[in-house]
Structures are given as C-alpha cells and as structure tokens.
N, C-alpha and C positions, 0 to 999 in steps of 0.2 A: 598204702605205704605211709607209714607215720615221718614225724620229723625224726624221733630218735635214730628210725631205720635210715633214713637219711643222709644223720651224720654219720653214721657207719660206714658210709663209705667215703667220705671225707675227712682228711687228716684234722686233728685239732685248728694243726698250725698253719692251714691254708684258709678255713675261717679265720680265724685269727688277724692275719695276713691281709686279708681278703674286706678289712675294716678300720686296718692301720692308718694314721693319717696321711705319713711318706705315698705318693705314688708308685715308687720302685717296688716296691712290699706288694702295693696293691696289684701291679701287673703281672710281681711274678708266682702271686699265689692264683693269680687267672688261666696265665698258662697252666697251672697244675692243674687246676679245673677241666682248665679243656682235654688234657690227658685224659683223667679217669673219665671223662663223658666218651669220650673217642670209644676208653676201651668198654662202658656201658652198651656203648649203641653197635660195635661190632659184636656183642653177647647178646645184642637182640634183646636187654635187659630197659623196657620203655616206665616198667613201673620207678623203679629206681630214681633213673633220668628225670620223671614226674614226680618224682618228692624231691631231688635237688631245683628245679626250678621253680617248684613251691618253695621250698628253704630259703632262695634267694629274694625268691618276690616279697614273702610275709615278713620276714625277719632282718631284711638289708634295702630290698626298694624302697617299702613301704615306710621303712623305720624314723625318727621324728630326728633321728641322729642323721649329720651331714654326711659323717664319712663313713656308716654301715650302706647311707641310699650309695655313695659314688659307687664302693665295693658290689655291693647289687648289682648295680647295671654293667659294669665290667664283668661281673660273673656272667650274666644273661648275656651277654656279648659272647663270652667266651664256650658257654653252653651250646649256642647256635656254630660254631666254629666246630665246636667238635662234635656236631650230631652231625655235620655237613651236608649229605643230600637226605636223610630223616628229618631237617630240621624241619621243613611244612607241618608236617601233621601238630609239633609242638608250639608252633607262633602263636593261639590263642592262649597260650597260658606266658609266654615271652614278652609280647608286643607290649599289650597294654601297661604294664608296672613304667618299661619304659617312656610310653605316650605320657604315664602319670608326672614322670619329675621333669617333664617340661615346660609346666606351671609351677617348678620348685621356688621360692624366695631366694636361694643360694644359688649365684648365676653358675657354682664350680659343678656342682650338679645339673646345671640346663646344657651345661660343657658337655661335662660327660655322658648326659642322653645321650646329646647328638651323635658324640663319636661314638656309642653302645647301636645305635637305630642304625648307623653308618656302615657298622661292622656287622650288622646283622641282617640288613638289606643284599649289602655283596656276597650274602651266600647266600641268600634265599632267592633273590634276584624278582622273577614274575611274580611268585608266590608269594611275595610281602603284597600286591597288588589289591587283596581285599582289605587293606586297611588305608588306603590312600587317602581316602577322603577324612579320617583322622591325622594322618601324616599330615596332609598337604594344610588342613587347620592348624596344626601345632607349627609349622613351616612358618606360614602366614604371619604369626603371630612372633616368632621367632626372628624375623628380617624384621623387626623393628627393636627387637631386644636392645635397650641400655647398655648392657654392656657388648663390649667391639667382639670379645674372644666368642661371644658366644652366635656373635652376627658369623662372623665368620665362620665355625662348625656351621652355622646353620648352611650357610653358601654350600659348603662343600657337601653336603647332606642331601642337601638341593638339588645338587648335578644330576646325584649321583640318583636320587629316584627319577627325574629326567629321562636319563640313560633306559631305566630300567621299564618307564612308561612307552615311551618311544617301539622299542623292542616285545612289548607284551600286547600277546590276543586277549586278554581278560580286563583290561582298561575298560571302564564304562566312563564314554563321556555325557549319555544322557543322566548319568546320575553327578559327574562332576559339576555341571554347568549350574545346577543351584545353587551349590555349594558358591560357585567364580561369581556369578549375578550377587548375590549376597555381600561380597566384598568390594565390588568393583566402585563403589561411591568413598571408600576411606582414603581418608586426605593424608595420612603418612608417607611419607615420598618411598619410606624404604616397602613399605608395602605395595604401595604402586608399582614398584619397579621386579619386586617379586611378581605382579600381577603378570603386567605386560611380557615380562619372562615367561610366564607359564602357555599364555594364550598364543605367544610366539612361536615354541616347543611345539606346543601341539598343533596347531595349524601347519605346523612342516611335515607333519606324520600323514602318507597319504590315507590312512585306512581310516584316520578322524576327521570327520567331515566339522571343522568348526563355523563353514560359513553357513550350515541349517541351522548354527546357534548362535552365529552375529548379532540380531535384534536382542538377545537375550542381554549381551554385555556391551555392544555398539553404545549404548552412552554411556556408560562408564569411561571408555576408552577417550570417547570427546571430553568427560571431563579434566581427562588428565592433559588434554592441548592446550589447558591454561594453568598448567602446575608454573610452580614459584622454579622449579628447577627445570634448568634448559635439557639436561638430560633425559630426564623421564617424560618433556616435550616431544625431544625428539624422538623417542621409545616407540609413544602413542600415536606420531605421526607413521614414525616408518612401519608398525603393526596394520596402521588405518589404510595408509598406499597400498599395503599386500592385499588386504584386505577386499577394495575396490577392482583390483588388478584382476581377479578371483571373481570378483562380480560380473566385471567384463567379458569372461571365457566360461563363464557357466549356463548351463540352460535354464535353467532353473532360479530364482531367487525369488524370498519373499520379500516385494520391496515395499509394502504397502508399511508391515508393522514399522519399517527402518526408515520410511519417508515421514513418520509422525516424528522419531526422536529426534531426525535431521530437520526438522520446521521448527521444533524449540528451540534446537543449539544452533538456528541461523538467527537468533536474536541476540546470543552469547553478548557481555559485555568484551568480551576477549577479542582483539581483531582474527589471530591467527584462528581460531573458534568457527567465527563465523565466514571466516574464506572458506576454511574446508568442508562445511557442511552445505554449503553455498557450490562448491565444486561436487559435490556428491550428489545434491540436487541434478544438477546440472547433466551430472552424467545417468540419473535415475530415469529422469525425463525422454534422454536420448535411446535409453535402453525398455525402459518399463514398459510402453505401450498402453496393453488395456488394464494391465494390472492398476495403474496409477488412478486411473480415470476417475474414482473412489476419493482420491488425497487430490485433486488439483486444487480445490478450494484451499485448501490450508499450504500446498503449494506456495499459491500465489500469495497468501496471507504472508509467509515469510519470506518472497521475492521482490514483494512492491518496497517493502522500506530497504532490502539492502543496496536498490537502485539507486538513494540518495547519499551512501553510505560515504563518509567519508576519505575511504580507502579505495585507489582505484581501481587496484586489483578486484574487489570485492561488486564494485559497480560494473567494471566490461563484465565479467561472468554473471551475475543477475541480469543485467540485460540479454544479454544473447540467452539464459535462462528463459526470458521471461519472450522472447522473441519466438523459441523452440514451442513454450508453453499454445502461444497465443497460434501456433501453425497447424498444429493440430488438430481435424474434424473428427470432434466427441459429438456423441450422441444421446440425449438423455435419454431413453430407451437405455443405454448402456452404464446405465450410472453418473451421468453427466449431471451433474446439480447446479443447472442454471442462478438458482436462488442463492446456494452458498457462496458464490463466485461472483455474484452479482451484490451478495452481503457485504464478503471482502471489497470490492474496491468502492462499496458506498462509505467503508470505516475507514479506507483511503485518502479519502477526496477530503477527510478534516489534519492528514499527515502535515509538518508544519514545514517539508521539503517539497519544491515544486516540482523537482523528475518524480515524484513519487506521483502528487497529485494528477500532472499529464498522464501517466502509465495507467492509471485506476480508471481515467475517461476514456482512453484508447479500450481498455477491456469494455469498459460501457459501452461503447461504440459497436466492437467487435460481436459483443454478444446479440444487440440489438439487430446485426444487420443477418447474423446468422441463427437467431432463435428467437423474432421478435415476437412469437404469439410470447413463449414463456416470461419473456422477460416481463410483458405488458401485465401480466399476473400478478408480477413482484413490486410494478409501478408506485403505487401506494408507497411501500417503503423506502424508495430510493427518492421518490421526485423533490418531496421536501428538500433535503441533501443537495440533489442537481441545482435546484433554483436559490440555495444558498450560496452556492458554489460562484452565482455571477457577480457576487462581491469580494470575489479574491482579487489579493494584491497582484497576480501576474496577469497581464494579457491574456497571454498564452493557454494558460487554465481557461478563461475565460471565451475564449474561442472557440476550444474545445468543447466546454458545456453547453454552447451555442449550437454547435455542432449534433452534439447528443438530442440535446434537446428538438431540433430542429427532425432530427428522426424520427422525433415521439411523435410529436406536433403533423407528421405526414396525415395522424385520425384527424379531424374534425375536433373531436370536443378535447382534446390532448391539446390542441393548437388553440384554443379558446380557452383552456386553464393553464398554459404558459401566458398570454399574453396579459390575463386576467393580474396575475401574480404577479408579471414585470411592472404591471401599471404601480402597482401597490408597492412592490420592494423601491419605486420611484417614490412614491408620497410618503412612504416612509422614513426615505435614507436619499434627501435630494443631493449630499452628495454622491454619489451614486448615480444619479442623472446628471451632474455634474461632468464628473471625471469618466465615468463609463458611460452615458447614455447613449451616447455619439457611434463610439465602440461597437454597443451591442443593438445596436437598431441597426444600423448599416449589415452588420452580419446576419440577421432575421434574416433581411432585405433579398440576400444575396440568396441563405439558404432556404427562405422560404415561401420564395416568389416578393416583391415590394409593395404590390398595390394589394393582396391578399394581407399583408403586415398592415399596413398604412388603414387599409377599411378597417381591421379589427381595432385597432387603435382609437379609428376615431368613434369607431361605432360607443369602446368603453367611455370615453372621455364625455360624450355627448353629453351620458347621465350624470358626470360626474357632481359629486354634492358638494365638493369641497373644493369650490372656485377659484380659490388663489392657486391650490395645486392643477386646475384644470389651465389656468392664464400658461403658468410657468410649461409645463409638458407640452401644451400645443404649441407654445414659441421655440420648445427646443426641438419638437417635430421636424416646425418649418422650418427651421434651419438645417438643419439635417436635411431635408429636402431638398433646399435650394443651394446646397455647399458640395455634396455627398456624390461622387463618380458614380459610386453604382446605382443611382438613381437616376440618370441619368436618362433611362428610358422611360419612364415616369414620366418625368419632366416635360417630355414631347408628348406624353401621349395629353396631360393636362392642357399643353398649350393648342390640343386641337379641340379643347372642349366646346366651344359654338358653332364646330361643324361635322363634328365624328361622335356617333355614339358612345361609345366605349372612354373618348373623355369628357363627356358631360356625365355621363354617372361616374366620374373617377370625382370629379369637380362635385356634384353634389353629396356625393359618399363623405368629401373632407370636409365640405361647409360647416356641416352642423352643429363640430366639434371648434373648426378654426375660429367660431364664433363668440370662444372665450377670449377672442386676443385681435384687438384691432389690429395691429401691425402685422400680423400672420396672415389674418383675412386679406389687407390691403394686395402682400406681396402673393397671394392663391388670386386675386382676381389681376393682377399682373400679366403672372405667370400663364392664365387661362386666359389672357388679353381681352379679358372683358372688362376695358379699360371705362367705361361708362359707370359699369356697376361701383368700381375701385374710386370711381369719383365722388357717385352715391354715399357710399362708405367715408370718404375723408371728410365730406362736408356734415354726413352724420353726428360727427364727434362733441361733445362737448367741452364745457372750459373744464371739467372735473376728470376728465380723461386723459388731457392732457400735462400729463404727470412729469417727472422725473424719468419712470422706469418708461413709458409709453418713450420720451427722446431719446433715452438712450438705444432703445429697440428701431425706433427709427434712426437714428444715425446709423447701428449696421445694416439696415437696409440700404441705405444711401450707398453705402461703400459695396455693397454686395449688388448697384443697378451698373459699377462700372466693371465687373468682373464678368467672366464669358458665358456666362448662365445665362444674362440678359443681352447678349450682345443683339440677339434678333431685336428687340423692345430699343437700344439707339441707334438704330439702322431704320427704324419706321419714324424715328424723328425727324427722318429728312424729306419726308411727306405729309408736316405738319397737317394741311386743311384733310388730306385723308386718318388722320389718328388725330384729329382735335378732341378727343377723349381721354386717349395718352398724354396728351399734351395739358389740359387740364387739371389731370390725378397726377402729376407731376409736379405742376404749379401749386396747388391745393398742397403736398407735403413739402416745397419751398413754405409756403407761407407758415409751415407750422412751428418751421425752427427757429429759433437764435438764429440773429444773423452773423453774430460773431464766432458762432459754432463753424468750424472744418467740414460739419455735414450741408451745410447751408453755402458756404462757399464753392465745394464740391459739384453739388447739383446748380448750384446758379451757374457756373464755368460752362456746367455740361448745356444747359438752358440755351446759353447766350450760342451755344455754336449753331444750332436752329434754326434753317435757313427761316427769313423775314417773314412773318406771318401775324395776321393782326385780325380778332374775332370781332373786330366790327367789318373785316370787308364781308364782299357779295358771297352768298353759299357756295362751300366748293363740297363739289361733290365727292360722298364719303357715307360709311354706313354707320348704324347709331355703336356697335361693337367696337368698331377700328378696323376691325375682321372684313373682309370685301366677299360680297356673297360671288360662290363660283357656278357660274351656268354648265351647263349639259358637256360643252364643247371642252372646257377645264379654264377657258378663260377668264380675269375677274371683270365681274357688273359691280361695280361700285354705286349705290345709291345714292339719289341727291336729298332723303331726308335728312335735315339737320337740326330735328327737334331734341329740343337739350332734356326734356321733360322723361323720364324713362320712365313713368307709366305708360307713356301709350305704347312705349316699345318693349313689355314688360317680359316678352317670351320670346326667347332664342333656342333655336333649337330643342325647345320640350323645358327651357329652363325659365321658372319665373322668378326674373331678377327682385320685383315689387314684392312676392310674398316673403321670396329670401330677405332680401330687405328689411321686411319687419321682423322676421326672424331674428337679422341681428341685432337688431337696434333693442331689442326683447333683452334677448341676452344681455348685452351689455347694463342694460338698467339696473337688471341683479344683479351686478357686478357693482353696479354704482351705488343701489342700497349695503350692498356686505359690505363692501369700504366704508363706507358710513357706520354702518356698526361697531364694526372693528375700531373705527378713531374714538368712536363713542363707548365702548367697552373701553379699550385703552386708559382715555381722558378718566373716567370713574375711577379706574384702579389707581392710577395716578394720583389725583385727589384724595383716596384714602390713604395710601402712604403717605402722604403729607401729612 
C-alpha cells in the first residue's frame, strides 16, 4: 500500500486538520480518523489501516515540524482507538514513533506522547506489555522532566501501566530487574521516587516474586535512606520494612549476597543508614543460620565499630547483634574462617573507641577458648597486635589482653615469648612500667599462676645487659611483691624459704636477678627471714652505692616494714637475743639514713620500742637465721650458736648464703663500673659542648 493509496482514504481536510497548530482542529480531525479506521478494520481492510499508520508515523511523528509530530501522535492515538480489539497485531508499527517524541526538545510534544502512549495503552491493555521495558525507560526519564505538565502526563501514564502490569500474565520481571538495578543508584529525587513506586507496585503483585530479586536492588534502596528529601526517606524506609517483613515469613532467602551490601551500608556516614542495616543485620543473624556462616567475618567487621557508635539506638542493636553473633557454634569444617574473624577483631584492637577495642578481645578470647588449635595457626599474625595492645590508654582493654594473652601463654614457649616481650615493651616505654607495670604483672600473677610469672621474670632479668633497666624492673618487681594482695601467697611460701623446699627454690629462683638492686635483695632476705644474710648484704655496701636513688628506695622500705606485709618481722622484735640478726639488719639500715629524714625517725621509733637488749650481754640462745630449728615433735630447738661470722654457717637448708654472697657483691661491682662509665661518658660529652 503506497502513501498515495493512503491518502485516498483520508480527507484532504483531516490531514490538514490533523497538523494545524489550534488543538481543537487537531482533536477533531483525530476523531475523524478514528472513524474511518473503525470502518477500515470492520471491512477487515489491515492493508489500508497499514498505510495510514505509516502516513502518520513517516510524515507527522517523525516530521522535524512541532505541530505535524503533536498531529501524529494524536492520530496514532486515535488509530489504536479505532482498531480497538485488532489494535495488537498493529502496535509494532504504533508504539515506537511514539516511544520516539519522548526525547522531543519540545516539552508540547513530550505532553502529547504521554497522553497518545496513555490512550493507547487503555485499549491495548496486557498487550502493550512487550514493550515495557521501553516504556518504563521513557517513564524513568520523564519523572524527572523540566517541565511540570509533562511530569505530570507522565504520573498519570504511570498508574495507568501499573494497573495494566499488576493485572498481566506476560510481565517478565527477570527481564525488568536489569533494567530497575541499572537505575537504582540515580540521585534525582523525582527518579527515586518513580523507582521506589515501581518496586512497591510490584512486590504487592503476588505472582511477582520480588524478594528472589532484593539483592539485585537492596542497595540501591539503602541508598535512598539518606536522600536530601524526607519523603523519598521515608519511601525507601517503608519499601525496606515490607521488605524484611517478607524475609521473616519466607523459607527461603538468599541472605549471603544481602549480608555483603548490608556490611557496607553499616558504615554509612548517614545515622538513619546505618540503624537500619544494623537492624537487618541483626534480624539476618537471628534467621540465617548456616547460610551466614560464610559472611560472619565481614559480619563482625561491620558490628564491632557500630558498638562504639555514637547513636544509641545503633549501639543496643550492635550489641545484642554482636551478643547473637558471638552465641552461635560454627564449625570450620562448615565454612567457619577462624582466620578472617580472628583478622577482623586484630584490625579492631587499633579502633580509636574503647567498647570497640573490649568487643575485638572478647572475640579473641571466645575463639581461643573454642578453636584454640586454629587460632594458634593465626598466632603470628595477631600476637604482635595483642602485645601492643598492653599500652592502651584503658584498663580495661588492658585486662582483657591480659586475659587473651594469658590463654596463649597456657603452651610453654607462648608463655616465654609473652614474658620475653613484656620485659622489652618495659625497657623500652619505662613509662609503661611506670603507670602499667603494677597493673599488668599483678594480672599475670593471678592468671598465670605468681611464682610461674615471678621465675620467668627473673630467669630474663638475670641476663639482662642493660643494668640500669635491670636495677629499675627488679625494684618494681619487689614492690609489687611486697605491696600486691594477690601475692600474697607468695609471700608466705618465701617466708618459709630456710625450712620448706618449695621456698628455698622460690628464694633462689629470685636471687639472681634481685641482685641488680640492693634494696630489693635487702627486703627478699627480710621477707625469707634470713635476717643474717640481709645483714651480710647491708654491711656489703659501699660509700658509691649509697646514692640518692639507693635512699630513697630505702625510705619506702622503711615505710613498707610498718605495714601488714611485715607484721610477722615486728612481732620477732620482742624476742630481740632470739632474732639478734633482725635486729642488726635493722640497725645496719638505721645507720644508713639521714637522721633528719622521716625514714630514720620512723625506724628509730619502731627501734626504741625493743624490749632492753644489749649485744655485749652473755649469749642468749637463738639460731644463726632468726628461724628456730623445729625438731621431730614440731616443737622449737633454738640453738645456742651465736657466731656472728656466716661462713661457717654458710648452708641452710641446701642454701649457700657465702657463695650467694659473692654472687651479689659480683653483681653489684658491674653496677659500679657501668655508673662510672656512664658519669664518665656524660662528663666527655659535656666538655665538648662547652
């Protein structure tokens, strides 16, 4: 059918008509249109009918003129009206001229698409359905349109394929869903709110299963919970709640690929953002089971910080999250990745909020007690981390790591390269032994047995090369020792060292280290009341030892001989001629101080309370220790040696005071050469700055 034949059967005057720029012209040479098409397609005449819709499309859609394209599309409008139920077979020659002027430059023509697509959908109805996914594009694009009139045809345009999707078996949503994924990131609000219109629509349609295609547009969706406008918020909120709702009642879900997008958008800068994907966590967790077991690691990766978060809505739900998380027996056999999980909360422990940091050690903890071959695997990686960890600013943390640590430390050579390393993080960062030392040796103590701690300890010290850090550490030991509750038992088992095994190797175990620090040693042969040796020792000293730092270390001795640690030690001073060895090493650190010093007043007070005793009367019988040997019966044999000379009484109990002795005095010499050094490096440097 040519054009000419075409116009044959159309009047001049309804082309004509049919391009005028008046709309009244244009409508009413449309209806005439529809006329002769009505009586075309009751004559069963489709060639005809096929050349007028040619004639419109080539000569009036197409045309570069405004008001031949409006006339067009009102004809094509009015063509589909009067084929009425023929009009399917003819929509591929219809549709598209109109799909084309909806990228017109002229919004009068984007008008008149809409109402031409508008009026030609309601008669076609299902059967406009194979072209949706050009509709729903030209749609798209159209709810953003510039101008109002044409936003609005599009609205109404909109419903009305809604209607007609809802209602049709020939809807494909695996072929729409590229199409929606494809959009669902554009920031135009009126687009968004088309979006979430469409994915609203059809998720109420029960034959369209939109939640097997949630992952596909689930972020998009969250993106829009931090739109600039509160409405297309709340759009994407109330879409997201049905959404979950639907999760909760189905059997089925795949939560794996939706717990990735949900781990990104729990970092959202948005709070409203990261609440909800935070609560979707939350509820994944409670519902997921095995499927998750895959995703816990990155779980957790987006749980531990919202724990610190500053919303607190967002912290109860991460917690009780991370509570659900941590209850759960996973199985690596099942996908459990000890490693990645054990990753996250090593990348935790440098978080700059402390619920966070505690949360990451609890997991350390947790994992350790229920998968410690695996973890011990991962050791390497994390331990560095742990033991930096013990100079954090909280406690708390600090406890914790103690804690972890003390777990590791159950092996043998784990517990010899923590202690190895605490020595070091002290010589390195003395504050640190300073403010923590105290802290964290007392917590050892507790979880890792005291005298097990205390031998390691002195075992490293012994060798230590760098003296001034070996003086410092073994002073802060003993104090910690002689101050610390939980040593406590310690403390007795040392005071029986000259008559029970177990504290004479406790006694020789600490010597060889306590032997960088005279006033440490003093108060260990106190405390082991081998009050003879401790006398050896004060009269050992010389004028070069006798320092600043050496009185002041003795002045809190003094103060720490009236406190309840030593109470046994001035309860044997009222049996002076039997502890005239106490009584000696007593007088002996009298004579060392200032007598104007508080610590020299102190101990002379305590002195003079003494009942009467004078080391020129007759020997009163007593043993060379202070210690009164117990016979068979449990009774004490007090000896009448009162040889002051402790060579000849060099071995007590398997101990030899005289070789100890030289031991220390050894020690101490190098102590007395390095000080010399050191003044003498000093003075040099000094002199060349000058």
């Amino acid at each position: 059918m040519t054009t000419a034949e075409a116009l044959s059967v159309i009047p001049a005057a309804v082309l004509r008509n049919l391009s005028d720029k008046l709309y009244e012209k244009r409508k009413n040479a449309a209806l005439e249109l529809e006329g002769i098409v009505k009586h075309l397609t009751s004559a069963g005449d489709h060639d005809k009918i096929n050349a007028v819709i040619s004639l419109l499309s080539q000569e009036y859609t197409y045309s570069p003129q405004a008001h031949n394209r409006k006339g067009g599309l009102i004809g094509l409008a009015a063509v589909t009206v009067g084929l009425t139920t023929e009009a399917a077979q003819h929509l591929e020659q219809i549709v598209p001229p109109v799909l084309h002027s909806f990228s017109h430059q002229d919004s009068r023509v984007r008008y008149y698409a809409c109402e031409a697509l508008y009026n030609i959908a309601k008669v076609v109805r299902g059967d406009f359905i194979v072209f949706f996914n050009q509709i729903f594009d030209a749609l798209c694009k159209l709810s953003a349109d510039s101008d109002a009139n044409v936003q609005s045809a599009a609205h109404l345009l909109d419903r009305l394929v809604k209607d007609i999707v809802t209602e049709s078996e020939q809807f494909s949503i695996e072929e729409f869903i590229p199409l929606l994924r494809e959009r669902m990131n554009v920031l135009n609000p009126h687009v968004r709110q088309f979006l979430v219109g469409w994915i609203t629509v059809l998720d109420s349609v029960p034959d369209i299963d939109m939640l097997g295609f949630l992952p596909d547009f689930l972020d998009g969706l969250f993106n829009m919970l931090s739109d600039s406008s509160h409405e297309i918020r709340q759009q994407a909120d109330s879409a997201l709640s049905e959404f979950l709702q639907e999760i909760k009642n189905s059997p089925s879900v795949d939560y794996g690929r939706m717990a990735e997008i949900l781990v990104q958008r729990a970092g959202s800068q948005d709070e409203f953002t990261r609440l909800t994907s935070i609560t979707w966590i939350n509820e994944f967790v409670k519902l997921g089971g095995d499927q998750l077991v895959p995703y816990y690691a990155d779980i957790l990766g987006a749980i531990l910080p919202c724990i610190s978060d500053k919303e607190e809505k967002i912290r109860v739900v991460s917690r009780e999250t991370n509570d659900e998380l941590r209850a759960i027996e996973a199985d690596p056999a099942e996908g459990f990745d000890v490693g990645a999980i054990l990753s996250v909360a090593r990348r935790q422990l440098s978080s700059e909020w402390e619920a966070t940091r505690i949360e990451a050690l609890h997991w350390m903890w947790t994992l350790l007690n229920g998968h410690r071959s695996e973890v011990l695997v991962f050791l390497n990686d994390v331990f560095d981390t742990l033991l930096r960890a013990l100079s954090d600013p909280s406690d708390e943390v600090v406890l914790l790591v103690l804690e972890v640590h003390a777990c590791i430390a159950e092996d043998p050579q784990h517990f010899r390269q923590l202690v190895v390393f605490l020595v070091h993080s002290f010589q390195h960062d003395h504050s640190l032994l300073e403010k923590r030392g105290a802290l964290i040796i007392r917590r050892l103590c507790v979880l890792l047995n005291a005298e097990r701690v205390y031998r390691e300890l002195s075992t490293i010290l012994e060798g230590e090369s760098d003296l001034d850090f070996a003086s410092v550490m073994v002073q802060a030991l003993n104090l910690i020792f002689l101050t610390s509750p939980e040593l406590s038992d310690l403390r007795d088992h040392l005071k029986q060292s000259l008559v029970k095994d177990a504290g004479r190797d406790l006694f020789l175990s600490l010597y060889a280290s306590w032997c960088h620090s005279p006033m440490a040693m003093i108060s260990l042969c106190l405390l082991a009341q081998a009050y003879q040796h401790a006398s050896s020792v004060i009269q050992s000293l010389v004028e070069e030892d006798i320092n600043v730092k050496f009185l002041v270390q003795l002045h809190k001795l003094i103060h720490l001989l009236e406190t309840p640690t030593f109470a046994y030690l001035r309860l044997q001073l009222l049996e002076p001629g039997r502890y005239i060895w106490l009584l000696k090493a007593l007088y002996g650190l009298l004579m060392l101080l200032p007598q104007q010093s508080a610590a020299f007043k102190i101990l002379r007070t305590r002195l003079k309370t003494v009942p009467s005793y004078s080391f020129k009367e007759e020997k009163v019988a007593r043993t060379t220790s202070g210690i009164p040997f117990f016979n068979g019966g449990g009774g004490p044999q007090i000896s009448d040696d009162g040889n002051t000379n402790e060579n000849s009484h060099d071995m007590h109990n398997g101990i030899n005071f005289a070789s100890r002795l030289k031991h220390f005095k050894q020690i101490q010499q190098e102590h007395r050469l390095h000080s010399k050094s050191e003044t003498h490096s000093r003075f040099n440097s000094a002199s060349s700055m000058k």
